[in-house]
C-alpha positions in Angstrom: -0.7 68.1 81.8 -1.7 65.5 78.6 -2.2 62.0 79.3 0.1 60.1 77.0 -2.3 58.0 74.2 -0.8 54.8 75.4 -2.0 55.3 79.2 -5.9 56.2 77.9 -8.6 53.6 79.1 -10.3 53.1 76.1 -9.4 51.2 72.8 -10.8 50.2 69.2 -12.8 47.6 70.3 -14.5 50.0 72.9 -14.7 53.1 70.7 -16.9 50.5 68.3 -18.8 48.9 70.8 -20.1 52.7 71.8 -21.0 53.3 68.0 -22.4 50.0 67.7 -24.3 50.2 71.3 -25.5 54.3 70.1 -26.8 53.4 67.1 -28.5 50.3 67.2 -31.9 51.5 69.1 -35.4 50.1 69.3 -36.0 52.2 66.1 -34.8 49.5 63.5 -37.3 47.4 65.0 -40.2 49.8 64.3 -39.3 52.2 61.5 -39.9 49.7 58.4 -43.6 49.2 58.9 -44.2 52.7 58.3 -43.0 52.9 55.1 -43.2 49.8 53.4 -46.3 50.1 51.9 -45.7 53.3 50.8 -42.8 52.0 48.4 -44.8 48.7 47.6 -41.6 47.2 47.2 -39.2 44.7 48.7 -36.2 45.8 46.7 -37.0 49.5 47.8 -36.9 48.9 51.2 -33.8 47.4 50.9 -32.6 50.2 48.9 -34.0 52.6 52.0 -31.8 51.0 54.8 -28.4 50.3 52.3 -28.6 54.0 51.1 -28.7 55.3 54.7 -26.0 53.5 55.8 -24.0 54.6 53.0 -24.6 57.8 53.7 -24.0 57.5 57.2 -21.0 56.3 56.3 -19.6 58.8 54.4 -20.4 61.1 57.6 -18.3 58.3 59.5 -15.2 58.8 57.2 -15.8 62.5 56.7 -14.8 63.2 60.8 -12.6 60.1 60.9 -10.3 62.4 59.1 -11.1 65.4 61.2 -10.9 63.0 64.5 -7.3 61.7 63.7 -6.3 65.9 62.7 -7.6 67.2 66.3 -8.0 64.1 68.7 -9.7 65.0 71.8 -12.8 64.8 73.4 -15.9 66.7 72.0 -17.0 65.3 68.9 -18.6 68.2 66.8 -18.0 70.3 69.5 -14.5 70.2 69.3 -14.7 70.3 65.1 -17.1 73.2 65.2 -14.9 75.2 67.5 -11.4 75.2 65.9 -13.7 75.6 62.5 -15.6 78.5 63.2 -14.9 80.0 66.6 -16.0 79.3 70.4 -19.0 80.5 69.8 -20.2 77.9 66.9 -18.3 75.5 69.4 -20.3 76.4 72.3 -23.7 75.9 70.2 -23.1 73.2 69.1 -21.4 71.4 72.3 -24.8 72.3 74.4 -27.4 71.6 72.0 -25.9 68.6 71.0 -25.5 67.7 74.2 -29.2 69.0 75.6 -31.2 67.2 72.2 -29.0 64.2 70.9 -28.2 63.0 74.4 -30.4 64.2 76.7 -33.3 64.3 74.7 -32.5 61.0 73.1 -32.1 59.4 77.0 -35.8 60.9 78.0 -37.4 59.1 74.8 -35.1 55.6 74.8 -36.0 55.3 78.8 -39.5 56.1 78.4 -39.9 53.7 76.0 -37.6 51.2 78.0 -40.4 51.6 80.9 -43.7 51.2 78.4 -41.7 47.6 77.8 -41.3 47.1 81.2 -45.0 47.3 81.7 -45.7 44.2 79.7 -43.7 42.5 82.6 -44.7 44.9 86.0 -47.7 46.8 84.3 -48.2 48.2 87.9 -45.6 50.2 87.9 -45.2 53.8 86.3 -43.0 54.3 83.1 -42.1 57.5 84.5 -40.8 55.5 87.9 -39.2 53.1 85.8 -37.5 55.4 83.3 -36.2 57.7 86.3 -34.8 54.7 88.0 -33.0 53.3 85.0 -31.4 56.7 84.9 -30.3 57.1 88.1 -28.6 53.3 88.4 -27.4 53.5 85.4 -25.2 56.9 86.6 -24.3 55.7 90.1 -22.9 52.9 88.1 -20.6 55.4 85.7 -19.8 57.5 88.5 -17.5 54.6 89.9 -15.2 54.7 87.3 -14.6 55.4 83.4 -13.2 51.8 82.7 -16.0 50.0 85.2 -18.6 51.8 83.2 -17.0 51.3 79.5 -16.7 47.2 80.7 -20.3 47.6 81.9 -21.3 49.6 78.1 -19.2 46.5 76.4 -20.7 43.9 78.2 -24.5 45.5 77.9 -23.5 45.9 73.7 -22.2 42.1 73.3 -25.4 40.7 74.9 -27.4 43.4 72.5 -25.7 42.2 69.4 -26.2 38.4 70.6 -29.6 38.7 70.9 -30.2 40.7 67.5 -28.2 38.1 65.9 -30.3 34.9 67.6 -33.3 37.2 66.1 -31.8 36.9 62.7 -30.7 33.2 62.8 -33.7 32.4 64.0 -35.7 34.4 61.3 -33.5 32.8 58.4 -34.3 29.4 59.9 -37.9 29.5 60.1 -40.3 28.9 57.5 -40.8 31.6 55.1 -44.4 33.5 55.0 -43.4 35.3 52.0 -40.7 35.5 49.6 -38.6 38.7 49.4 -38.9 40.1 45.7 -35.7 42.2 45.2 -36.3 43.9 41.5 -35.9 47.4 41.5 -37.7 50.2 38.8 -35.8 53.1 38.9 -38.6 55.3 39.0 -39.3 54.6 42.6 -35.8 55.5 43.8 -36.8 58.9 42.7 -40.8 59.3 44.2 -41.3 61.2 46.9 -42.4 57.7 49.0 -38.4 57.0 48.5 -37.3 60.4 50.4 -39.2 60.4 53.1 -38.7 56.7 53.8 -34.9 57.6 54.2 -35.6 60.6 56.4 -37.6 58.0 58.4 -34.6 55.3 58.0 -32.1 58.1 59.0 -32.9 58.1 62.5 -32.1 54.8 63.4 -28.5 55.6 62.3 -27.7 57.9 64.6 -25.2 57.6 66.8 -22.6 56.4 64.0 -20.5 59.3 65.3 -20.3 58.4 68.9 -16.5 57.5 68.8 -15.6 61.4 68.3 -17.2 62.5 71.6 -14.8 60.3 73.7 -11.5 60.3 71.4 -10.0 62.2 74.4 -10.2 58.7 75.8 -9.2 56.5 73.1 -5.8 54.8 72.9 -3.7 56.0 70.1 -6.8 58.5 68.6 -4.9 58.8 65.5 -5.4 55.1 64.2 -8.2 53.9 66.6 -10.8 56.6 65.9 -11.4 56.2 62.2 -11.4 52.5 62.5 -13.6 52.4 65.3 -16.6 55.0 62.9 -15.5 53.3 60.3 -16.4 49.4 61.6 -19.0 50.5 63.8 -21.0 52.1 61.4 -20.7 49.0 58.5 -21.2 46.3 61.1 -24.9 47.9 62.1 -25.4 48.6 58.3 -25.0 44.9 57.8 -27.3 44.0 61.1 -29.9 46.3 60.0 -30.0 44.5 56.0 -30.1 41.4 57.9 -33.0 42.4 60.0 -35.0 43.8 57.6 -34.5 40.4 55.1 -36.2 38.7 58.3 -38.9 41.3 58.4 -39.6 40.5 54.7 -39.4 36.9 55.0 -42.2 37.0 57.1 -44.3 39.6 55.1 -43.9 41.4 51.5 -43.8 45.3 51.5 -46.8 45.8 49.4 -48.9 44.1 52.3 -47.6 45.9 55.3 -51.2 47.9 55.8 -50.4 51.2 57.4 -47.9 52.2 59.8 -47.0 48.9 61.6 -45.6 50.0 64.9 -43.5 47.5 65.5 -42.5 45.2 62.4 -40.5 43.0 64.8 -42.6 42.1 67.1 -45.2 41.3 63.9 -42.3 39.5 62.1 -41.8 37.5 64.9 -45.4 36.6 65.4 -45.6 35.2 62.3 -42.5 33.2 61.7 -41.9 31.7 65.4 -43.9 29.7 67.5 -44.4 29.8 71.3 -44.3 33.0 73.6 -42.9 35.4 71.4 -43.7 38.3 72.7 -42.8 38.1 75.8 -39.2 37.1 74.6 -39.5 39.8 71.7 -39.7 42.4 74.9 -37.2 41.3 76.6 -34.9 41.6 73.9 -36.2 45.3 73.3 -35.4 46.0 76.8 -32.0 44.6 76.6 -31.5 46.6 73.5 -32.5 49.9 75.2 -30.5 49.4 78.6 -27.5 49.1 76.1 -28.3 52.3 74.5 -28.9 54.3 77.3 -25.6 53.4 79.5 -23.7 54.0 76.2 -25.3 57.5 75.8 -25.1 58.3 79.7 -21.2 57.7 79.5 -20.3 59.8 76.4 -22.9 62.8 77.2 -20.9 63.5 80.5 -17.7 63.6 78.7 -19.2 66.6 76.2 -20.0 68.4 79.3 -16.4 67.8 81.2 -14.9 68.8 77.9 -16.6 71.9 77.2 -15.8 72.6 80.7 -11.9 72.1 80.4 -12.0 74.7 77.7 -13.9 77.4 80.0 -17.4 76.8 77.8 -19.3 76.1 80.6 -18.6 75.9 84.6 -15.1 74.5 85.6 -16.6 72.0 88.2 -18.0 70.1 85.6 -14.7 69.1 84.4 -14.3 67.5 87.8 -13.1 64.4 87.5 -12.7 61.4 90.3 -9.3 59.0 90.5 -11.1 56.7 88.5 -12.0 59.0 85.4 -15.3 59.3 86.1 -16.9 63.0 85.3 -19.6 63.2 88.6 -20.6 66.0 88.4 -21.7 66.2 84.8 -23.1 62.6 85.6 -25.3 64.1 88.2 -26.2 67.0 85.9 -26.9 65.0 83.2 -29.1 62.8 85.5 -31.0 65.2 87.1 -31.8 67.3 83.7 -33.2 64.0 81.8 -35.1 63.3 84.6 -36.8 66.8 84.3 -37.4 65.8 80.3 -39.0 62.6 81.3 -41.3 64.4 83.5 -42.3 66.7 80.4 -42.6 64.8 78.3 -44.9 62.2 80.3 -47.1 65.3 81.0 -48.2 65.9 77.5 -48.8 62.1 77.4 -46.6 61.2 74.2 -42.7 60.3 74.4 -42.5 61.4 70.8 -42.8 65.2 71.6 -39.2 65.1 72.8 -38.1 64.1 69.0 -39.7 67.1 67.6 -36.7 69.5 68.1 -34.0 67.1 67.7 -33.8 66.5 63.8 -32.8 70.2 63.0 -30.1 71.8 64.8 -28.4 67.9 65.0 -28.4 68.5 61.4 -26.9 71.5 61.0 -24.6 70.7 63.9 -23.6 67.5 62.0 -23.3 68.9 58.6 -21.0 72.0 59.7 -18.7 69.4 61.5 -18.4 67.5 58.0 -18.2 70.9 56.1 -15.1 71.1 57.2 -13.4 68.5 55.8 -13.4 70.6 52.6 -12.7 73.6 54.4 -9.2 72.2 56.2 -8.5 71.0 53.3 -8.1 74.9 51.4 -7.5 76.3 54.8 -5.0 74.1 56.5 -3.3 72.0 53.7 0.1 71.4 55.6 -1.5 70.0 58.8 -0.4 66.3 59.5 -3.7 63.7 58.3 -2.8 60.9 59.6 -6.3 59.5 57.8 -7.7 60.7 55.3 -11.2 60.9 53.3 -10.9 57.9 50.7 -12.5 59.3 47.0 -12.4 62.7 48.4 -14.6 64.7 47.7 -17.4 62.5 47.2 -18.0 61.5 50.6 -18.3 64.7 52.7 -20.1 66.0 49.4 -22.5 63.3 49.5 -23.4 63.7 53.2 -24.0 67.6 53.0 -26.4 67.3 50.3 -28.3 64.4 52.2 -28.4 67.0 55.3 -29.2 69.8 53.3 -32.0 67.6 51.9 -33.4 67.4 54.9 -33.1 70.5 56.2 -35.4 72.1 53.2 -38.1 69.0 54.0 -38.4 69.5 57.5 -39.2 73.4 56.7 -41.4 72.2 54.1 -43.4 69.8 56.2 -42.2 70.6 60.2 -42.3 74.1 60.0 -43.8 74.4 64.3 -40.5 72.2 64.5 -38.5 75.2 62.5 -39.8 77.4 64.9 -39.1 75.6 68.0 -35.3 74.7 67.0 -34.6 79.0 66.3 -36.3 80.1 69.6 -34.1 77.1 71.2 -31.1 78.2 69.2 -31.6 81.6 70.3 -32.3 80.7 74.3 -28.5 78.6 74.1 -27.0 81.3 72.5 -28.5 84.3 74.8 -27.5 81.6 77.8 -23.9 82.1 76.3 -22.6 85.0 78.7 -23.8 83.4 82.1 -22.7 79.5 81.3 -19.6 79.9 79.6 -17.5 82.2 81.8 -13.7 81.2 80.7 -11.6 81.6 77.9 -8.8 79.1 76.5 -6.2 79.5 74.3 -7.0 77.8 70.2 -8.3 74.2 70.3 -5.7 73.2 68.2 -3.2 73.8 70.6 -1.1 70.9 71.4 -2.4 70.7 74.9 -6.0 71.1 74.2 -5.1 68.5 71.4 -3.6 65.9 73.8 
């Protein structure tokens, strides 16, 4: 039987605070300082992180329209599915699923525990990345509104200290002054593209919302506002942050790949301990993150198992909401990709096969705002792409972009992603067992 919208746990303020929590990673604190002196420009690198969030939100408003047509849980999953059939939905539900959230959880607690070394450098990042993991999900399993309290509360500390970080920057003496002319021949150099593709990754997560719109009060109106805000509000941050970054040094003399331009930043525009309080922050940053991505990964997996896509007892849920089983499988499975990836000695293995079939997965989702559009024009929109078709337009040719540059220049990386498409897809007959009727039926729906 549906649960009426009005009776669902979650509403706009926590559907933003998972984008906001998702997307704001340690990456923004690292990413600049590898391509600023490539671009030699303060005005670029400005350019950089406003044109990714642009772009990111055009992808926001893109499924905002398809999240208020079908809203339930499953983000691309769901979209893929009623686009092109179960088995594009099944795809894409377990390799988003295994990559953007599982994947994503080995590297963010990895690097969670190399910052915990600063503090206990005795004990192992492995240790400490397994144990975040496991707390973190006996703390979900209580309950769906304990844990999405315990997400809001982790994201309103996150975004207090980010914003102290800022204030803090702006109030300090400046070390250099930000230079913000622009010549339009360096939009266009091939410094330029890859600085975005770079930039693009600390973006992700701007489409959190749709994986848990199952859960969302009144879907229809709450889901687009919440990509919608979400995904502007960390644009803002992340201009802000990167104006601090440039206060403290220009572009042109960021040597090399800086590994992290915050901590750097901070050294030279505060006094005191700084890096001790600059890890802390990162750490607080990165708990965030990880609750956030622990809560909505096990909702892909309970919803792909409502609609017979992959073992019923996954859709198991307790009294209080709370999807323990695909908690514990989620658990136990990033655990295993912590262990992997602390074998070959580098957490940034585990991004190797991520970029690519996230993607496609992505781009097919906002494909078919374009294709509803021809295909189901009567259906009921109760939001709808503003300056259609630009946006969904815009965001395609950005992911197809990247698809042709990652062949170019990642072509082991090609590889890997079709031989882990084809594993998913060959894993198809043994995982998912049951059929449903249509994904837009009104049950599936509600």
């Amino acid at each position: 039987m549906s649960t009426p919208t009005s009776d669902r746990p979650l509403g706009f303020w926590s559907g933003t605070a998972a984008v906001v929590a998702t997307m704001i990673g340690a990456g923004i604190f690292g990413a600049t300082g590898g391509f600023a002196h490539e671009l030699g420009s303060d005005g670029l690198v400005l350019l950089v992180w406003l044109a990714c969030g642009l772009l990111a939100l055009t992808g926001a408003l893109s499924l905002g329209e398809l999240g208020a047509m079908l809203p339930k849980s499953g983000g691309c999953y769901a979209y893929n599915r009623h686009l092109y059939g179960e088995t594009a939905g099944y795809l894409s539900g377990v390799l988003s699923w295994l990559l953007a959230f599982v994947g994503a959880l080995a590297y963010i607690t990895l690097l969670l525990g190399h910052y915990v070394q600063f503090f206990l450098p005795d004990v192992p990042i492995v240790l400490t990345a397994s144990t975040v993991i496991v707390l973190l999900t006996i703390l979900h399993c209580v309950g769906l509104r304990e844990g999405n309290w315990m997400n809001n509360t982790f994201t309103l500390f996150k975004v207090g200290v980010i914003l102290a970080f800022i204030i803090a920057g702006f109030s300090s003496p400046a070390r250099a002054e930000p230079h913000l002319l622009i010549q339009a021949q360096g939009i266009f150099s091939s410094p330029f593209a890859s600085a975005m593709i770079s930039a693009s990754f600390a973006y992700l997560g701007w489409e959190t919302a749709t994986w848990i719109a199952g859960d969302l009060k009144d879907p229809q109106r709450n889901l687009p506002r919440a990509l919608i805000t979400g995904t502007a509000f960390v644009t803002g941050l992340y201009i802000l942050l990167n104006l601090v970054f440039l206060r403290a040094q220009s572009a042109a003399t960021m040597e090399g790949s800086i590994d992290s331009i915050g901590l750097h930043a901070a050294g030279l525009l505060f006094t005191g301990n700084v890096s001790t309080w600059f890890n802390g922050m990162i750490i607080a940053v990165l708990l965030s993150t990880t609750s956030t991505i622990l809560m909505v990964g096990s909702r892909i997996l309970a919803a792909m198992a409502k609609d017979g896509q992959l073992p019923a007892a996954l859709a198991q849920t307790t009294s209080r909401e709370a999807p323990v089983h695909a908690l514990g499988i989620q658990a136990l499975c990033t655990i295993a990709f912590v262990c992997a990836a602390s074998s070959h000695g580098n957490a940034d293995n585990i991004l190797v096969l991520i970029g690519m079939p996230t993607t496609v997965i992505m781009g097919a989702a906002v494909a078919g705002v374009l294709i509803l559009r021809r295909r189901e024009p009567a259906t009921e929109r109760p939001f709808r792409v503003p300056l259609y078709p630009l946006p969904p337009i815009l965001f395609l040719a950005l992911a197809i972009w990247m698809l042709i540059s990652t062949v170019q220049y990642k072509w082991q990386a090609t590889i890997g992603s079709v031989i882990l498409v084809a594993v998913i897809w060959a894993l198809k007959p043994l995982l998912a067992k049951g059929r449903t009727s249509s994904i837009s039926s009104e049950s599936e729906i509600q």
